[in-house]
C-alpha positions as CSV (number, residue, x, y, z in Angstrom):
1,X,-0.8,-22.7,-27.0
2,X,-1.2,-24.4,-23.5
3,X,1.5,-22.5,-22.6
4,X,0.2,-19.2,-23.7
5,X,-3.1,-19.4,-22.2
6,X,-1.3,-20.1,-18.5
7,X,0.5,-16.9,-18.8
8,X,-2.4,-15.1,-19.6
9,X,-4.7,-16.7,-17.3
10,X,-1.6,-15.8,-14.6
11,X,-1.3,-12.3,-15.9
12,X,-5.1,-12.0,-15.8
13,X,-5.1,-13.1,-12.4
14,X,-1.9,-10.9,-10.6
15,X,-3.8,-7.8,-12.3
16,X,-7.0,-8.5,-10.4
17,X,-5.0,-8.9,-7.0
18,X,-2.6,-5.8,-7.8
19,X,-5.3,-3.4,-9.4
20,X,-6.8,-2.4,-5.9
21,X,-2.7,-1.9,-4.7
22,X,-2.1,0.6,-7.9
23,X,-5.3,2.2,-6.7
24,X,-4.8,3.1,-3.2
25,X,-1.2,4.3,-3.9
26,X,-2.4,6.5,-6.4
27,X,-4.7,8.0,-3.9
28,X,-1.8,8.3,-1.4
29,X,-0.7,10.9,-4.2
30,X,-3.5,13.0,-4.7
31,X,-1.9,16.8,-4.2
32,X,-5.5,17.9,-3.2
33,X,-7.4,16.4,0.3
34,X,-9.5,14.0,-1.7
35,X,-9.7,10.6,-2.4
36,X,-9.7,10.9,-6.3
37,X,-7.9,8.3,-8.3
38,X,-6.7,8.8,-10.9
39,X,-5.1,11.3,-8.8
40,X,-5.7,15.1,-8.9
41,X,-2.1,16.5,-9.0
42,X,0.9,14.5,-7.6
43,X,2.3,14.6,-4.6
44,X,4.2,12.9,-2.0
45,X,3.1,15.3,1.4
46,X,0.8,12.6,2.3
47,X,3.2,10.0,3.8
48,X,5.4,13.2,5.4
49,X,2.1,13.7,7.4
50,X,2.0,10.3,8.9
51,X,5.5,11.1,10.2
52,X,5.0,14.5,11.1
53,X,1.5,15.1,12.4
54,X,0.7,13.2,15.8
55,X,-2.7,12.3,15.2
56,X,-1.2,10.0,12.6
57,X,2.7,9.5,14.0
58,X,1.4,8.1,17.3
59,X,-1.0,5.7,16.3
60,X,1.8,4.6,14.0
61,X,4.4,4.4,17.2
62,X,1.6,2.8,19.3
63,X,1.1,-0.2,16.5
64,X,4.5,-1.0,16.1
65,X,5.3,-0.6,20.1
66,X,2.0,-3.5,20.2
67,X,3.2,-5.6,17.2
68,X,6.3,-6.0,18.3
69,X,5.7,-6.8,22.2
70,X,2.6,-9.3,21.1
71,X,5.7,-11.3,18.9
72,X,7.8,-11.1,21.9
73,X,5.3,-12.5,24.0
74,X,3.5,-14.8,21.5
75,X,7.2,-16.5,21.3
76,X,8.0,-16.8,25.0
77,X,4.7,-19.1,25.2
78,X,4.8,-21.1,22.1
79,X,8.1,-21.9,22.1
80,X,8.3,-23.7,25.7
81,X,5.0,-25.7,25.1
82,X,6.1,-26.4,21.6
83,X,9.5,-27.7,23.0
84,X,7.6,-29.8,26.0
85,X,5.1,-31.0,23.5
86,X,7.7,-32.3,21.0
87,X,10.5,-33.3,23.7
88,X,8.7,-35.1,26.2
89,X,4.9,-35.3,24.7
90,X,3.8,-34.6,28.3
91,X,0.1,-34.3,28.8
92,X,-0.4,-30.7,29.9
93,X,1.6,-29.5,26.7
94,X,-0.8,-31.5,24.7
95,X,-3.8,-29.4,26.1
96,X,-1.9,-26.1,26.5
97,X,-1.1,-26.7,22.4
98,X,-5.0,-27.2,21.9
99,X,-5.8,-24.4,24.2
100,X,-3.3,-22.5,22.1
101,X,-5.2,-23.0,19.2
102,X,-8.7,-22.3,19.7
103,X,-8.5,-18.5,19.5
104,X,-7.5,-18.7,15.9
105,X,-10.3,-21.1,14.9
106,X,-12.9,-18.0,16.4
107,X,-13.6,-14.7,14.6
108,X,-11.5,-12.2,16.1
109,X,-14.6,-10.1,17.5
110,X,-15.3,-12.6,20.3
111,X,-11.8,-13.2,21.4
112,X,-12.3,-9.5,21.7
113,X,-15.3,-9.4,23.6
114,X,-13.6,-11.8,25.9
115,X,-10.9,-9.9,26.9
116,X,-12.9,-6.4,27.0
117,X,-14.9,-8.0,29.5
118,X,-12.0,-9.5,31.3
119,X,-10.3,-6.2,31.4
120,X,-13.7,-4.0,33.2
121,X,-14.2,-6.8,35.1
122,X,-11.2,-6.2,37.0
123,X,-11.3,-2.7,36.2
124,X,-8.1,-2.4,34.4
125,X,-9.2,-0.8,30.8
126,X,-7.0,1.5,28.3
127,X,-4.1,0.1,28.4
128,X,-1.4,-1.1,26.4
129,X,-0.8,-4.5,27.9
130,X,-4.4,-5.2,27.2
131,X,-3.8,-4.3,23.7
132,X,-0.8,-6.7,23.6
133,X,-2.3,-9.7,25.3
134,X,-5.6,-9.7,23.4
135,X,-3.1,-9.6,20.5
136,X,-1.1,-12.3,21.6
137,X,-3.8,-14.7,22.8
138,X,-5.8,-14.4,19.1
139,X,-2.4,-15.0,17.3
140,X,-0.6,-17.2,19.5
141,X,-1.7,-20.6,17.1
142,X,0.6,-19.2,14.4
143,X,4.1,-19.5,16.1
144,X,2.9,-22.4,17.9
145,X,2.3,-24.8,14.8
146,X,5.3,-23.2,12.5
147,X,7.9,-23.4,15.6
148,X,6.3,-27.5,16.2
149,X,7.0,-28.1,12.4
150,X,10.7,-26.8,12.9
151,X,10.8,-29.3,16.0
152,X,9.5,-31.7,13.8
153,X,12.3,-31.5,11.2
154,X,15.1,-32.4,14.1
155,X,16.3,-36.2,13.7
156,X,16.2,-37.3,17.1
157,X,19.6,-39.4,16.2
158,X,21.0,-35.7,16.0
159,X,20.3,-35.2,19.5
160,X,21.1,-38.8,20.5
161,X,24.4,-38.3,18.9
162,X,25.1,-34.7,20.8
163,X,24.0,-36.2,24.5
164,X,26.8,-39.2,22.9
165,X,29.6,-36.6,22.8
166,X,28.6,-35.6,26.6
167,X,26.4,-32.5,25.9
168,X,23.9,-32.1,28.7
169,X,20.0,-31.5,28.0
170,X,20.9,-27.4,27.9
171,X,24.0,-27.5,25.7
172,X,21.6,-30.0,23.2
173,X,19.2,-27.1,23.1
174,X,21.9,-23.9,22.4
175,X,23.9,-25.8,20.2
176,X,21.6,-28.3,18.4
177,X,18.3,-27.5,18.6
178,X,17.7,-23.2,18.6
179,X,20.1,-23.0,15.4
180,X,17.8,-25.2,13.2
181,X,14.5,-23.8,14.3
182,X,15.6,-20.4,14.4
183,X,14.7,-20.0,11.1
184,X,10.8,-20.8,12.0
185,X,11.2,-18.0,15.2
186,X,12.1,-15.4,12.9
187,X,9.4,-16.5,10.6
188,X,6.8,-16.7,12.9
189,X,7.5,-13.3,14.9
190,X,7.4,-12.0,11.2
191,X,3.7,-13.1,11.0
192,X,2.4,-11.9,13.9
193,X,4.0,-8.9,13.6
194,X,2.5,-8.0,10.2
195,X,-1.0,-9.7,11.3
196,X,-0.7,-7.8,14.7
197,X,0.0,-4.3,13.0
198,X,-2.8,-4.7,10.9
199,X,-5.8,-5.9,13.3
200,X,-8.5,-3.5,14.2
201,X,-11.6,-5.6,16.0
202,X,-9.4,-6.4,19.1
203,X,-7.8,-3.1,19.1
204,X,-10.8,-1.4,18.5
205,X,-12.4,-3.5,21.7
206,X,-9.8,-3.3,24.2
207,X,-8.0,0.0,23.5
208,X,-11.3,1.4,24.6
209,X,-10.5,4.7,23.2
210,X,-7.4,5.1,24.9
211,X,-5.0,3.0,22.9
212,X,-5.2,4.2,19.6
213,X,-3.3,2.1,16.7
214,X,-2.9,3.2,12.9
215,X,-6.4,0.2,12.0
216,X,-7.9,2.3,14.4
217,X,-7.3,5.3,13.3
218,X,-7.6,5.0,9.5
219,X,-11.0,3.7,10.9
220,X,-11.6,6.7,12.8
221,X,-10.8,9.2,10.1
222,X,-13.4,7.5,7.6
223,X,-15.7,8.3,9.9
224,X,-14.6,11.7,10.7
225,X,-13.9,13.3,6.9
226,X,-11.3,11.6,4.1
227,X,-7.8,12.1,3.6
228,X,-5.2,10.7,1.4
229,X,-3.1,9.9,4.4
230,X,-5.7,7.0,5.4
231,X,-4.4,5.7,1.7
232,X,-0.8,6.3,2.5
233,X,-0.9,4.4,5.8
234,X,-2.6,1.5,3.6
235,X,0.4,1.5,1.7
236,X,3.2,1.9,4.8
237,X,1.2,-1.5,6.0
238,X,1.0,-3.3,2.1
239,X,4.8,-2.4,2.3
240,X,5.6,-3.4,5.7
241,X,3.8,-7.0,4.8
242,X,6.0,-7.3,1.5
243,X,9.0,-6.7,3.1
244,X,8.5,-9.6,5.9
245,X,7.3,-12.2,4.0
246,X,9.2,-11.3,1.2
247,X,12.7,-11.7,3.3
248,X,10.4,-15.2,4.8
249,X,10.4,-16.4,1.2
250,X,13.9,-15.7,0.8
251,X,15.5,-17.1,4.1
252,X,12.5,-18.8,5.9
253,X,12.3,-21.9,3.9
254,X,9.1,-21.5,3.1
255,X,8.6,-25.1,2.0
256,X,9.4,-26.3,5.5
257,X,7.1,-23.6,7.5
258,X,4.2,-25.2,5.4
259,X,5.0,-28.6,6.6
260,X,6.6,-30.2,3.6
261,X,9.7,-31.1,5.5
262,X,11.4,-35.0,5.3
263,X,12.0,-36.6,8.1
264,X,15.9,-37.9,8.4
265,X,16.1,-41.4,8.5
């Protein structure tokens, strides 16, 4: 009976997270301009519009373009003070780690307000780089802590061993060290990436207009009169999300990139 009662209490509880999925996709396939569910006539020309009509396909271009450069560039900062912090446990690492952090632990809307004024301030506004960065700063805590915890699983004898065999500090690193935590790079670019497509308060702030991604524009078109194709870009980004943590579960390790790793002895 026990039993029983957990599957329906789990049943119970995936349909109340997947009920508001089912919904918006069938929006995305109303065959009228209206935001019925259930839908009003089938159709798929919905998601062919986000491909084919620019005031959709370039927002879309424009958040990819963002969410992939802020992984990029959210990697190339966590993963030397990561390295430093964990190799040599020098002091400046320490605070750049902590300093890393703090965006994270603010709501998004005042990292934002931040770097908007940082941006008029020195009179450089609109652009994509700004985009990127403000990006980059608010999510740069992910890849920072999963990269240290794939540090953290290294046995240091492993290294010990490798600079035995005569491998200088480099050849450790390309041949010891990057295979084992490369598994926690891919993983965390995966994160931002999906976290970065889908964030509207600092794009909304620093775009100023002029940088226009798909948050911002679904945004835009509420205001401006509904569409089904706002729904179908909600599903392009619930897919996009499955699709990277889904491969994540399969070949990230999950178990290790939340921390429950064993230390070698």
């Amino acid at each position: 009976m026990s039993k029983l009662l957990k599957a329906a209490y789990c049943s119970v509880f995936l349909l109340i997270l997947m009920m508001p999925l089912f919904i918006v996709f069938g929006v995305s396939m109303n065959a009228k301009k209206v935001l019925f569910f259930p839908p009003r006539g089938v159709s798929s020309k919905w998601y062919s519009e986000l491909f084919l009509n620019p005031q959709w396909y370039e927002p879309l271009i424009t958040s990819l373009a963002v969410a992939v450069l802020t992984g990029l560039l959210a990697l190339s900062v966590a993963l030397p003070v990561a390295y430093l912090l964990w190799r040599y446990g020098v002091f400046y690492a320490r605070a750049l780690f902590a300093l890393g952090l703090l965006p994270f632990a603010f709501p998004p809307v005042i990292t934002a307000m931040g770097m908007l004024l940082l941006w008029v301030s020195t009179g450089h506004t609109g652009q994509i780089e700004n985009v990127v960065i403000g990006h980059a700063v608010f999510l740069l805590a992910l890849p920072l802590t999963m990269i240290s915890l794939g540090f953290e699983s290294i046995s240091k004898e492993v290294l010990e061993a490798a600079e035995t065999m005569g491998a200088n500090r480099a050849q450790v690193f390309r041949t010891v060290v990057l295979p084992i935590i490369t598994p926690f790079l891919v993983s965390s670019f995966a994160f931002v990436f999906v976290l970065s497509m889908n964030e509207f308060v600092i794009s909304f702030f620093v775009g100023q207009s002029r940088i226009v991604t798909l948050p911002v524009q679904i945004f835009s078109s509420l205001r401006g009169g509904y569409s089904p194709t706002i729904a179908s870009a909600s599903v392009l980004f619930i897919m996009l999300s499955f699709i990277a943590f889904g491969l994540i579960g399969i070949f990230g390790n999950l178990p290790k990139l939340l921390g429950a790793y064993e230390r070698q002895s």
